[in-house]
N, C-alpha and C positions, 0 to 999 in steps of 0.2 A: 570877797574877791569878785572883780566882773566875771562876767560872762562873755565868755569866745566872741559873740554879737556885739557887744558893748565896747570892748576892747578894738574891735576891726573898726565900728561905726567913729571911734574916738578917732583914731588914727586918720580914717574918711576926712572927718571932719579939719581934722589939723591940716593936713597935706593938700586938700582941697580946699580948703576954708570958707570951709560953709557952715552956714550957724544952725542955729537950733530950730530954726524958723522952716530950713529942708528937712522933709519927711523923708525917714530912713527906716524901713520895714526890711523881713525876710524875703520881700514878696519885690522889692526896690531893685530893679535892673541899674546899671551902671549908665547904660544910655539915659535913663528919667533923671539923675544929676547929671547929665551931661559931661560923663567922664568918656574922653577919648582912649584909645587903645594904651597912648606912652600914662595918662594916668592911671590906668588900671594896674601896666605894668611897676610904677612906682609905689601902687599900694600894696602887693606884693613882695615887692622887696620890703617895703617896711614892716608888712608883718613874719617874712623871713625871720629878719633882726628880731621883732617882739616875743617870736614863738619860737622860734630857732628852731625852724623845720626849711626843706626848699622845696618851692612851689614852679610845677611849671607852668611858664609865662605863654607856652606856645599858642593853647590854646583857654583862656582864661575863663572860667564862671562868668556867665551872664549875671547873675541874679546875688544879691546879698546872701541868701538861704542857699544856693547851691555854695559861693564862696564860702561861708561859714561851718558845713558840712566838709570841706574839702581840707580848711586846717584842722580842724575837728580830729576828721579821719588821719592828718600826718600827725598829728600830734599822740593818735594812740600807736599810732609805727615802732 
């Protein structure tokens, strides 16, 4: 089974479509791929659906490693 990271970064990847070629660390702010606020909040929603938890959008994780901690944490709720 993936990993919480694995699963987010896959989705990153699809929704954004960016290949493998962009570097996606824990450490990877949403500004360095150059995701704007409305795609932040559309990766969110996606992984809503994936994890069937709800995330809020108000104020969203900067960082891959804080986002991945934050479904992390809804998912043992």
């Amino acid at each position: 089974m993936d990993s919480t990271f694995e699963r987010i970064v896959e989705i990153l990847r699809e929704k954004c479509e960016l290949d493998e070629s962009v570097p996606i660390t824990m450490d990877t702010t949403f500004k360095d791929i150059d995701l704007d606020s409305l795609s932040v909040v559309e990766i969110a929603l996606e992984c809503e659906d994936e994890f069937g938890i709800q995330i809020d959008v108000e104020e969203p994780p900067q960082t891959m490693g804080a986002f991945v901690e934050l479904v992390e944490s809804l998912l043992e709720a």
